[in-house]
C-alpha positions in Angstrom: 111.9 141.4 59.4 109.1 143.5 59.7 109.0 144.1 55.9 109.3 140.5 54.7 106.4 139.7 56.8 104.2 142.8 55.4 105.1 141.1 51.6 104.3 137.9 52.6 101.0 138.4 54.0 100.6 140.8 51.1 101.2 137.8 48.4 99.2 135.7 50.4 96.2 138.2 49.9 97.4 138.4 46.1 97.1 134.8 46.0 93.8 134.7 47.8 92.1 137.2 45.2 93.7 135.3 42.0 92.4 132.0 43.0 89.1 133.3 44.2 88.9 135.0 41.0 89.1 131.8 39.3 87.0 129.9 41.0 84.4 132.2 41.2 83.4 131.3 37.5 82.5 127.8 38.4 79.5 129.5 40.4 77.8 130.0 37.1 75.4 126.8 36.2 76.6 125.0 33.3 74.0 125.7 30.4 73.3 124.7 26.7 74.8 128.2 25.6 77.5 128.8 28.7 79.1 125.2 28.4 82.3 123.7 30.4 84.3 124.6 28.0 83.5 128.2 28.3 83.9 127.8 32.4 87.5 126.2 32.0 88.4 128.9 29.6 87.5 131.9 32.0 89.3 130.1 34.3 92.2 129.4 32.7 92.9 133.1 31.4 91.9 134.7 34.6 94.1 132.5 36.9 97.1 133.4 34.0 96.3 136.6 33.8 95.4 137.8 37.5 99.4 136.1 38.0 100.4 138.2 35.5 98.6 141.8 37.0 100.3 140.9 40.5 103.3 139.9 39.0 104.0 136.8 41.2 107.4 135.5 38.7 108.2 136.1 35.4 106.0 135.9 32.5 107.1 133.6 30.7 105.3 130.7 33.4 101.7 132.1 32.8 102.3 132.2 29.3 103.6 128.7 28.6 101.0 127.9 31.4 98.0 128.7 29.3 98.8 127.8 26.1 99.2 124.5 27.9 96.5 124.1 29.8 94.4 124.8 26.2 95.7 122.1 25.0 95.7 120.1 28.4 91.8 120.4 28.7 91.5 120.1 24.8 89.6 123.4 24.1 91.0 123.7 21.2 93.6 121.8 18.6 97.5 122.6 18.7 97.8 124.5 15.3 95.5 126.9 16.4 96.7 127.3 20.0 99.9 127.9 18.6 98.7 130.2 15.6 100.6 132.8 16.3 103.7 131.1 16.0 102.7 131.4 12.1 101.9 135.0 12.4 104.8 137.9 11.5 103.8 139.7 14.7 106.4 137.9 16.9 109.1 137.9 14.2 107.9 141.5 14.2 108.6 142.4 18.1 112.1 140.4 17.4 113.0 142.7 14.6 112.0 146.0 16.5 114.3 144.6 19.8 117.0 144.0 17.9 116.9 147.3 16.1 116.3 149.4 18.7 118.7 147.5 20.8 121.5 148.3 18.5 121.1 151.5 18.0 121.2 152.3 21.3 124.1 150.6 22.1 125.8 152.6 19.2 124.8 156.2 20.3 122.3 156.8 17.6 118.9 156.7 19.6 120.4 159.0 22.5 121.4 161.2 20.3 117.8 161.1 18.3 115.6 161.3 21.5 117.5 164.4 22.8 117.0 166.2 19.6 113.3 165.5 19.8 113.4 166.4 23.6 115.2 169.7 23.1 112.3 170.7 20.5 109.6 169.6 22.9 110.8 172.0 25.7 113.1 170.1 27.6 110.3 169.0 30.3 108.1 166.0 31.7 104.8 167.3 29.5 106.4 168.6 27.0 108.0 165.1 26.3 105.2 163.5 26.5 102.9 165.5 24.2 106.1 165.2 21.8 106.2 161.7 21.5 102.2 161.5 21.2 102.1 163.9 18.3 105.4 162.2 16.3 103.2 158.9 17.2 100.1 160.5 15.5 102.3 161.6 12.4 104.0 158.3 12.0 100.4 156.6 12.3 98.9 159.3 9.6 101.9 158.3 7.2 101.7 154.3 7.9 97.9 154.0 7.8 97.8 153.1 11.8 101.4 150.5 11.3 104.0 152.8 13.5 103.2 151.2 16.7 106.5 148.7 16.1 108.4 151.7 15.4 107.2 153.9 18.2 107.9 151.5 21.2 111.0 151.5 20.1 111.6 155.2 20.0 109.8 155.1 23.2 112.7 152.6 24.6 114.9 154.5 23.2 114.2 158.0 24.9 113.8 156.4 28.7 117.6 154.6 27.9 118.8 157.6 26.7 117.7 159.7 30.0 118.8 156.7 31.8 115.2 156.0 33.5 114.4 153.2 35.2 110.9 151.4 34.8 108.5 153.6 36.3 105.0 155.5 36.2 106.6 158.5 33.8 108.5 155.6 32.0 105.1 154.4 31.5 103.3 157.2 30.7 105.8 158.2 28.4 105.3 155.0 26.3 101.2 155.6 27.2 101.8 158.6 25.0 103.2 156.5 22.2 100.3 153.9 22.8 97.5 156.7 22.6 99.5 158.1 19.4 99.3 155.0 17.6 97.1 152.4 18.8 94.3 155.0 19.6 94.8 157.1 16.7 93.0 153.6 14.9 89.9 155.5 16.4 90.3 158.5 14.0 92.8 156.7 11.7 91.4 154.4 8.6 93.3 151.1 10.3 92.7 148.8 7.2 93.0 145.4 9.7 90.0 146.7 11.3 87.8 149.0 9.3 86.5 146.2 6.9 84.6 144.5 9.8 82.2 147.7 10.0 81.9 148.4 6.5 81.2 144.7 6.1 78.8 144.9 8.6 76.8 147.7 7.1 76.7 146.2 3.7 74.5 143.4 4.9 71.9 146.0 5.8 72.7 148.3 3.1 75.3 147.5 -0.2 76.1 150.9 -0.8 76.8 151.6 3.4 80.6 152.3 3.2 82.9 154.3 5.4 86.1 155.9 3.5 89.3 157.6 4.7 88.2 161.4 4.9 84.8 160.3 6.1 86.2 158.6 9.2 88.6 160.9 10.3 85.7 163.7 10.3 83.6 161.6 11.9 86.2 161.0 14.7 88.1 164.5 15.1 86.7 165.0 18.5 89.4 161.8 19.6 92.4 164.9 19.0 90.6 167.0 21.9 90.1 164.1 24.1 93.8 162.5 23.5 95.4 165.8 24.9 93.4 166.2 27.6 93.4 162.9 28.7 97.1 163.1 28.8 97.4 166.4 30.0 95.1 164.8 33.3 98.1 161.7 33.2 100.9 164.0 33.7 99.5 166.6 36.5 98.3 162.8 38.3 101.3 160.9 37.3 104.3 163.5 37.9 107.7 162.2 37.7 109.1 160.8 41.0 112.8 160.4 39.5 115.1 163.0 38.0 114.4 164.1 34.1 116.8 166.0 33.1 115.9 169.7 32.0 116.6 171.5 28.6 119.9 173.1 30.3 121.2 169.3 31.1 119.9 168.1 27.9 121.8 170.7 26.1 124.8 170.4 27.5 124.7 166.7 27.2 123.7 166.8 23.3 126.9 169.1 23.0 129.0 166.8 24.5 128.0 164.0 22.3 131.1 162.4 20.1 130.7 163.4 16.2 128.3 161.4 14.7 130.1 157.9 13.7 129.9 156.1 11.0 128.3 153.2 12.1 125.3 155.3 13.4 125.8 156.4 9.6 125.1 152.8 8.4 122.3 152.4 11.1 120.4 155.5 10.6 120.2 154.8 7.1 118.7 151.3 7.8 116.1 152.9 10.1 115.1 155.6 7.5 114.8 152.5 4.6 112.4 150.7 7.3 110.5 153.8 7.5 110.2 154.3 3.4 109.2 151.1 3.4 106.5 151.3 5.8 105.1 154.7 4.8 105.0 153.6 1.2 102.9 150.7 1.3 100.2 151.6 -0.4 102.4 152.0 -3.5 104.3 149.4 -3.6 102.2 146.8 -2.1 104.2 144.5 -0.2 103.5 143.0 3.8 105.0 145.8 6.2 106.0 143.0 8.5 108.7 142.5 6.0 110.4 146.1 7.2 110.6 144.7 10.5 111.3 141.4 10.1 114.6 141.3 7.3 115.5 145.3 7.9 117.4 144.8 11.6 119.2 142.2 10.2 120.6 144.0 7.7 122.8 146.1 10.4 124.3 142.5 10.8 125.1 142.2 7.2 128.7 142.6 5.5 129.1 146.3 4.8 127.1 147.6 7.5 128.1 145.2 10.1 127.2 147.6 13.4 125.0 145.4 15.1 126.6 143.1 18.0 126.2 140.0 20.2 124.7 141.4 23.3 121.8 142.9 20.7 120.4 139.7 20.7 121.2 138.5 24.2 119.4 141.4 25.4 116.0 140.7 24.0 113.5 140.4 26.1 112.4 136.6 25.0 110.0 136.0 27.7 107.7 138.9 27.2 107.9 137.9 23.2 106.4 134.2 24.3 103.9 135.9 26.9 102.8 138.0 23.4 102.5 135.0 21.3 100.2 133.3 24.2 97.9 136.2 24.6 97.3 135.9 20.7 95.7 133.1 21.2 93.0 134.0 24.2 90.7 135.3 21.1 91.3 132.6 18.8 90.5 130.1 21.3 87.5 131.8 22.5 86.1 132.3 18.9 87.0 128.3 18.6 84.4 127.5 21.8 82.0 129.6 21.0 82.1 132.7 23.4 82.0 135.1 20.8 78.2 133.5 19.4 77.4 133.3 23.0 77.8 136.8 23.9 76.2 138.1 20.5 73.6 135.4 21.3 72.6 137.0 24.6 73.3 140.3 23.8 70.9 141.0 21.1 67.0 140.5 22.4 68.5 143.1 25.6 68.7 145.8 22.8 65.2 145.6 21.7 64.0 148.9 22.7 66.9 151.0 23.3 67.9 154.7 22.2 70.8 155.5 20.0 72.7 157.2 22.5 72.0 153.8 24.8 73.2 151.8 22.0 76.2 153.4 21.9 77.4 153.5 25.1 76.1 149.6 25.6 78.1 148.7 22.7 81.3 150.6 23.8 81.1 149.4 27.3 80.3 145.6 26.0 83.4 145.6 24.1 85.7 147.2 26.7 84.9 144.1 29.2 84.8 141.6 26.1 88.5 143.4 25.1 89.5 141.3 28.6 88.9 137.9 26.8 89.3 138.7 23.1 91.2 140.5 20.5 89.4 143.5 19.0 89.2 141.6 15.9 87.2 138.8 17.3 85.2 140.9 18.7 84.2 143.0 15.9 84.1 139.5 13.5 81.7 138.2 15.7 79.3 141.6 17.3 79.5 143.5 14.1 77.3 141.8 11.9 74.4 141.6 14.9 75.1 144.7 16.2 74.5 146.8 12.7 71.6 144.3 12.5 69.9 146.0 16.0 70.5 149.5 15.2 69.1 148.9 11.7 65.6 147.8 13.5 65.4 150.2 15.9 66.2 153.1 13.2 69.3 153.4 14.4 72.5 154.9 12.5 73.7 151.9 11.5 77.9 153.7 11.6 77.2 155.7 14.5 76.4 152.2 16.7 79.5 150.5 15.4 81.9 153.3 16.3 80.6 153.2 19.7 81.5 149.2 19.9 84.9 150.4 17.9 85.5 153.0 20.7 84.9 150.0 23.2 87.6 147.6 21.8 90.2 150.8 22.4 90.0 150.5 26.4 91.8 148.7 28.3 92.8 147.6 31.9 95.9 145.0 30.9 98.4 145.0 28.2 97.0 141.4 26.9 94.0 143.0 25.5 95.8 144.3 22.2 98.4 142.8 20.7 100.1 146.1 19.5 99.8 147.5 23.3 102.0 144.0 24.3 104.9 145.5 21.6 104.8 148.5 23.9 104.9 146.5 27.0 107.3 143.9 26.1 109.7 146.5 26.4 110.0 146.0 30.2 109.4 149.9 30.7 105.6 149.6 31.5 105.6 148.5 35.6 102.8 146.4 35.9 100.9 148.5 38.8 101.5 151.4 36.7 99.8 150.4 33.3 96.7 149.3 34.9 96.8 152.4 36.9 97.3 154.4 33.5 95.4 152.8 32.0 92.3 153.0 33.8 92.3 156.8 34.0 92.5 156.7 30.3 89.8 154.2 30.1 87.8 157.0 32.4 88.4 160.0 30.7 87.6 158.3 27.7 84.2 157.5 28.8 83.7 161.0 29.7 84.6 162.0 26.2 82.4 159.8 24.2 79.3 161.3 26.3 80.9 164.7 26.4 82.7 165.3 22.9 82.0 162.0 20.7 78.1 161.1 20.8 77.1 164.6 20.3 79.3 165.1 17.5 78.4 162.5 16.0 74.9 163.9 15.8 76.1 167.1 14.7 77.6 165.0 11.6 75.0 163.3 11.0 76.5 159.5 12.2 74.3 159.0 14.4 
């Protein structure tokens, strides 16, 4: 009794913060540059995404929620609040469920993830730094595309200890996250690069960043990455049993011969890898690995995949995905992107370049809240380079520190390729924001430590 009243009063609270939150933007006089638009906006993400931090019901009301209430207080037309809809991402997610949902229920990724754990020592860490450096690897060999692949082998190592959701479940796919999303900060990510080279080339034509170049510039991101997760799993130690390299042994030996549907499978999965990692040469979308390759496990001839595959996708977290895609599109459309650049700008007048850096990380770790990394560097690149260009200012070094902004984040929303990861159901709410933020932290610490003086040293800044 005792208990139901200590949740109640602790939803009520939850409740109390969520709408204040919302409301609390209304305080903020209506102006030329901060229209209503703008206000119902804020509102409308915040209330949908504060319901989603406490995790009040499922996600799939917040999502539909918002996307409605877009459309409901006309900020923007239909096609575009349901953009993503046309986008592969989704079809993506669908195609990474279904194949890591079949091969787990054949065997194949239990018998995969205990290989990898019985070469990573058989404990906690040493699992963790094993799936961050096979992350890093896979992102090396798919210019920065192995997040899809990676939450999958993520879910497929916590089903095949039998781990419930949990903070090592989510630090274990934190690892993944930092070994593929992150590694964009050291890795030449080809969806986002363009916006700083473009950037630069209005100042300068010949300003251009390549591969080598880049990854130079950002080595210091390996140092930070393993301590950062070294700090995770001495804070974060597991409360629930991971079995050690004895158990893991003996379980791996008592595994059935390999079959010959995980035969069948595991050569699918290797074909979605060539595919991926080969790219460059052959030229065609990646999204197409993902999106026809599971379903060939269906096909005649192979024919391994089952039913309860596709029941067991996790549809709500997919729509909740699709949603979120369209918090920067939306914001773009009523002008919060100009606004911020707008009011940004004459502040920077008479700073240092260290200061610009760390303003123009910080701004875009707050702006990553309301808008994809892509809209934020479409919309602050441009101005940004234009700043540090004035005030003699490295015009590369400033835009890696707004790049090294648009990497931190508090909730899953704030990058589409962090939802993959989450929509996996293996990433407790309280957990990620909690992991998160002690990433975001340590990071900070880094780029003042490790990142802006390097940069000196190389001369990008």
């Amino acid at each position: 009794m005792m208990g139901k009243l200590v949740g109640e009063r602790s939803n009520l609270v939850k409740w109390a913060i969520t709408i204040g939150l919302t409301l609390i933007i209304f305080t903020v006089p209506v102006t030329e540059s901060f229209t209503m638009d703008m206000h119902i906006f804020l509102a409308i993400v915040i209330f949908c995404i504060s319901t989603v931090a406490f995790e009040f019901f499922d996600v799939m009301i917040p999502a539909l929620l918002m996307s409605f209430a877009f459309l409901a207080f006309d900020l923007a037309p239909i096609e575009l609040v349901f953009s993503g809809w046309t986008k592969t991402l989704p079809y993506q997610v669908i195609g990474a469920f279904i194949l890591a949902n079949v091969l787990n229920e054949i065997g194949l990724l239990k018998r995969v993830a205990f290989w990898v754990i019985l070469r990573t020592s058989g404990t906690y860490r040493g699992l963790v730094f094993g799936i961050w450096f096979a992350a890093v690897i896979a992102s090396l060999i798919t210019s920065g595309n192995a997040f899809v692949v990676i939450a999958a082998f993520c879910y497929g190592i916590c089903k095949a200890l039998e781990l419930k959701p949990s903070r090592e479940t989510t630090v274990i796919f934190a690892a993944g996250i930092m070994g593929t999303v992150t590694s964009w900060m050291f890795i030449y990510f080809p969806a986002q690069m363009p916006f700083l080279i473009s950037a630069g080339q209005t100042i300068d034509s010949k300003f251009n960043i390549t591969w080598l170049e880049f990854f130079v510039d950002n080595l210091p991101y390996f140092l930070i990455c393993i301590v950062t997760l070294w700090i995770i799993t001495m804070v974060f130690k597991p409360t629930q049993l991971i079995q050690g390299k004895e158990s893991i042994t003996r379980l791996y030996k008592e595994l059935p011969e390999i079959s010959s549907a995980e035969i069948k499978a595991a050569i699918v999965a290797v074909g979605i890898l060539l595919f991926l990692t080969t790219a460059q040469w052959h030229g065609l979308d990646v999204a197409w690995a993902l999106m026809i390759g599971p379903l060939l496990l269906y096909m005649p001839g192979v024919n391994v995949g089952s039913k309860e595959s596709i029941k067991n996708i996790n549809f709500s977290l997919i729509i909740f995905i699709i949603s979120c895609m369209s918090i920067g599109a939306v914001g773009t459309h009523i002008g919060l992107s100009q606004m911020v650049s707008d009011l940004v700008v004459p502040i920077l007048e008479n700073s240092s370049g260290n200061s610009i850096v760390v303003f123009y990380g910080l701004l875009g770790m707050l702006l990553n809240v309301l808008l994809t990394p892509m809209a934020i560097l479409g919309a602050l690149c441009q101005p940004f380079a234009q700043i540090a260009a004035d005030l003699n200012i490295n015009i590369k070094g400033a835009m890696y520190g707004l790049y090294w902004g648009t990497d931190q984040v508090f909730l899953p929303h704030e990058i589409n390729a962090i939802l993959i990861f989450f929509s996996f159901g293996f990433m407790p709410m309280k957990y990620f924001i909690k992991v998160f933020s002690l990433k975001t932290v340590l990071f900070f610490v880094g780029l003042l430590v490790c990142l802006i003086p390097w940069w000196h040293f190389v001369g990008a800044l």
